[in-house]
Structure formats: C-alpha cells, structure tokens
C-alpha positions as YAML, in Angstrom:
chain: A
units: angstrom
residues:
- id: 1
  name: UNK
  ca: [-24.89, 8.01, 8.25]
- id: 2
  name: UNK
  ca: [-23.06, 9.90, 5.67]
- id: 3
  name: UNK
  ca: [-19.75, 8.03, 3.66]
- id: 4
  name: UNK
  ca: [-17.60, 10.77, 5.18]
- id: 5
  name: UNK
  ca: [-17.92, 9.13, 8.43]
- id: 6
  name: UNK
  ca: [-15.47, 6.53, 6.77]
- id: 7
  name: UNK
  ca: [-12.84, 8.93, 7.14]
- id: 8
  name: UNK
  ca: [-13.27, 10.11, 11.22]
- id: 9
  name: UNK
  ca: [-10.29, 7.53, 11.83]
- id: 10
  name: UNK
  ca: [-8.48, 9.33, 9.67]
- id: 11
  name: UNK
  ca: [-9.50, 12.64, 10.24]
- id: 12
  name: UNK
  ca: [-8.49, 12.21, 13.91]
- id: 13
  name: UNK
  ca: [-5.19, 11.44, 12.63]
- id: 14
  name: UNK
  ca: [-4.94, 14.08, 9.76]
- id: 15
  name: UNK
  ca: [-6.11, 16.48, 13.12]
- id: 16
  name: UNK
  ca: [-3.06, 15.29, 15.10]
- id: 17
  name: UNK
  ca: [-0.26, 15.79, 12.69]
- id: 18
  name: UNK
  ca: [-1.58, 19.09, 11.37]
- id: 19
  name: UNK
  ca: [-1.85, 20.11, 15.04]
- id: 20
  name: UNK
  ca: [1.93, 19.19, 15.76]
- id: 21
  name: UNK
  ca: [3.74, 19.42, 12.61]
- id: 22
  name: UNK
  ca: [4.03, 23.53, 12.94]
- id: 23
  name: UNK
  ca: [6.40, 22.48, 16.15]
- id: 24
  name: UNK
  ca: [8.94, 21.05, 13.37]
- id: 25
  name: UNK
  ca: [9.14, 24.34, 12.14]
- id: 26
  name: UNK
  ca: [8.61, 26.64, 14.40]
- id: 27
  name: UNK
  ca: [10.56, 25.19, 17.17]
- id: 28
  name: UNK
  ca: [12.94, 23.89, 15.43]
- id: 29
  name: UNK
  ca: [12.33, 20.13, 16.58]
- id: 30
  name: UNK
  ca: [14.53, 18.05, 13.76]
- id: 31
  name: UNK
  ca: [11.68, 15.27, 14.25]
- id: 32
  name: UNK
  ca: [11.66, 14.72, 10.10]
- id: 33
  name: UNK
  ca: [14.76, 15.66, 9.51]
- id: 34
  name: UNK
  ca: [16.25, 12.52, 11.61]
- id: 35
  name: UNK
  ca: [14.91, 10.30, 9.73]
- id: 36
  name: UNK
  ca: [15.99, 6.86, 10.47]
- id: 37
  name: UNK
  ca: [16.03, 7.75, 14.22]
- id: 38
  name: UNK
  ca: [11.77, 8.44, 13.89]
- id: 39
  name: UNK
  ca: [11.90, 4.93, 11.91]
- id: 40
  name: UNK
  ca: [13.87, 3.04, 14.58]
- id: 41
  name: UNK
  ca: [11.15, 5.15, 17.51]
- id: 42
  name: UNK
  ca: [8.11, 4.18, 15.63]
- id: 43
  name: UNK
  ca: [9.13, 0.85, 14.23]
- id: 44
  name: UNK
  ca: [8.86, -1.05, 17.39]
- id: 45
  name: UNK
  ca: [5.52, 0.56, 18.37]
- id: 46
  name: UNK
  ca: [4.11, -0.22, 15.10]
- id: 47
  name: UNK
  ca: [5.37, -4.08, 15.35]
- id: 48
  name: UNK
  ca: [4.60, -4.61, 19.22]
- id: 49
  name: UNK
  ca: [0.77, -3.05, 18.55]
- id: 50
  name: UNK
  ca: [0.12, -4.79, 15.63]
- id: 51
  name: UNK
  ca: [0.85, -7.99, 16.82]
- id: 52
  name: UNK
  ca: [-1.61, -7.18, 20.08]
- id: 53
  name: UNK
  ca: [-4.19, -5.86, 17.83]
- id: 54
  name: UNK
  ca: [-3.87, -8.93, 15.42]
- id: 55
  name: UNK
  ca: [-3.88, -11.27, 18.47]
- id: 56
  name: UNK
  ca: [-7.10, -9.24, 20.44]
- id: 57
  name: UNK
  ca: [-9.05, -9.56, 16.55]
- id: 58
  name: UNK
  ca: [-8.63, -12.75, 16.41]
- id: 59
  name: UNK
  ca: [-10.07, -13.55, 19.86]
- id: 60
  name: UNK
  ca: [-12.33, -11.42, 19.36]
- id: 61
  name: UNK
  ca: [-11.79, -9.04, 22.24]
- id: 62
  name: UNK
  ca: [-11.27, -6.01, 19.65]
- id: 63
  name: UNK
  ca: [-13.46, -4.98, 16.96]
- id: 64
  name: UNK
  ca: [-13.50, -1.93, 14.90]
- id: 65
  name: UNK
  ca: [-16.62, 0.22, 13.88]
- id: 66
  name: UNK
  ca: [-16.99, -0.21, 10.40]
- id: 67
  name: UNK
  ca: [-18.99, 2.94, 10.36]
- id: 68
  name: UNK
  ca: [-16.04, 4.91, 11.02]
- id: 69
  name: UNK
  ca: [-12.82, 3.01, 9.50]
- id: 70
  name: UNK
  ca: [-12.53, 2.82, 5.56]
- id: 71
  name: UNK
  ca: [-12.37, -0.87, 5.84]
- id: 72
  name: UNK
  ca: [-9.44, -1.24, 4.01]
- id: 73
  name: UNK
  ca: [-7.71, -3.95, 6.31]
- id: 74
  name: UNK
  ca: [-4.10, -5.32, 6.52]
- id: 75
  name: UNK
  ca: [-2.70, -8.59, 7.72]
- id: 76
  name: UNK
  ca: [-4.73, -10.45, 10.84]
- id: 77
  name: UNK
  ca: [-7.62, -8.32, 10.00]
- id: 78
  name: UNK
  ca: [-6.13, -5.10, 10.98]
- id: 79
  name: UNK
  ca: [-7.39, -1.55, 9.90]
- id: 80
  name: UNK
  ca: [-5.19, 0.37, 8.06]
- id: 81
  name: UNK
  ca: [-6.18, 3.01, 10.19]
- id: 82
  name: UNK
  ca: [-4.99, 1.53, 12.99]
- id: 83
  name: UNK
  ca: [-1.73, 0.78, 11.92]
- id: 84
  name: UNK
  ca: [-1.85, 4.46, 10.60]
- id: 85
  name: UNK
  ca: [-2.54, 5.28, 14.31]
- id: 86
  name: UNK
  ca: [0.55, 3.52, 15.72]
- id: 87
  name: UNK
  ca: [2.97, 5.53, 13.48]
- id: 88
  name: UNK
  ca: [1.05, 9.07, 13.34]
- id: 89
  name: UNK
  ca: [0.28, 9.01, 17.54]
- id: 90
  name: UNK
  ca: [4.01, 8.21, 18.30]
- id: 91
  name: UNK
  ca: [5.41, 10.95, 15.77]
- id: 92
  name: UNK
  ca: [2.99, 13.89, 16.90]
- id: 93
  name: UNK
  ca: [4.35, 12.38, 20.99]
- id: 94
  name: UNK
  ca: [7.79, 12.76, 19.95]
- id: 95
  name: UNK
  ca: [7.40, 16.38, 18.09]
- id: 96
  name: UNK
  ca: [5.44, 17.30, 21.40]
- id: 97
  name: UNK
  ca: [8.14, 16.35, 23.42]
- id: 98
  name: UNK
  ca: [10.98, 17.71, 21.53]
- id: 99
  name: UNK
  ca: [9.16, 20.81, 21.43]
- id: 100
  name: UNK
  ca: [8.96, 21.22, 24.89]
- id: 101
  name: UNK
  ca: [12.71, 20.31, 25.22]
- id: 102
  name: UNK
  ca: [13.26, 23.06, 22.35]
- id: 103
  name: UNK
  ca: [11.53, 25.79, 24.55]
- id: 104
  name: UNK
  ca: [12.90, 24.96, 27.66]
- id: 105
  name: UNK
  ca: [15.95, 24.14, 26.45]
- id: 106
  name: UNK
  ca: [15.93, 20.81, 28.69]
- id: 107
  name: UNK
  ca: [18.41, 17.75, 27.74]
- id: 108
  name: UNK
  ca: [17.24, 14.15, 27.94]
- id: 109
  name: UNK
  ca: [21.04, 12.83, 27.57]
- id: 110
  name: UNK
  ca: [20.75, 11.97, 23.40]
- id: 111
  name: UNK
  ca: [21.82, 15.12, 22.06]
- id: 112
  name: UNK
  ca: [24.29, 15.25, 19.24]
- id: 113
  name: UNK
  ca: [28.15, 15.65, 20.09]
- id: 114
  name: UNK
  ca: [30.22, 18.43, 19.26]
...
C-alpha cells in the first residue's frame, strides 16, 4: 500500500470542493462571501457530528481505516479528516443548493431585503 493512500480522505474532500467551488463563481452563489452565515450553517454540524463520532469511538462502534486517514487525530480520538468532512460536505451542499436556486431563480424565503 503506497503512503499516498494516507491522503484518499482527503482527496475525496479536495475532489468535492474543487468540484463545487466553480458554482461560487460562475453562478454567482455568495456562499464565501457570507461569511459568518456559512460559519453559523456549518458550526452546528461540525459540533452535533463530532460529539456522535467522539461518543460511537469511544464505544467502539466506529473505527477509522488507518490505511486511508493521515492519523493525525483531534479530541475523543477523532480524525482530522473527519472533522474536515463535516465542514467541507456541508459547504459543497450549500453551494449546490444555492446554485440551483441561482439558475432557477427559486426563493427559499432568506433572501436579502431591499
């Protein structure tokens, strides 16, 4: 097995915001530009997971591959590319879905005011 396996966690991840950040751009999203609005959509996720993940470790109901994490861990035993998965897998969900509002030009009742 060859050390670049290491990285597939995060080559999953790399995949997934490469494959969704054009949509900022091109489709004028405003994902990144909102800044404290992704932080207060991703924050929870990132808590509420983490806390399930350090809980499922610890009972040992979860494991992790070493094969194919870097095995640089956090608190309760947690991957870092996990945690990097509950803040990259909710940003490239909300790009996906504000693109397809962009294009269709559909409201979901939090737009700015005029």
């Amino acid at each position: 097995m060859s050390s670049m396996s290491k990285f597939a966690y995060l080559s999953v991840l790399l995949a997934c915001l490469l494959g969704t950040a054009w949509l900022e751009f091109f489709l004028r999203t405003r994902v990144y530009r909102r800044t404290l609005r992704l932080i207060l959509t991703v924050l929870p996720v990132v808590l509420v997971f983490s806390i399930w993940d350090a809980y499922a470790i610890a009972q040992g109901h979860w494991t992790f591959d070493s094969r194919f994490v870097t095995g640089v861990t956090t608190v309760a035993n947690i991957p870092l590319d996990e945690i990097l998965f509950f803040i990259v897998i909710p940003i490239c969900s909300i790009l996906s879905f504000e693109a397809v509002r962009s294009a269709r030009n559909w409201e979901a009742g939090d737009e700015d005011q005029k």
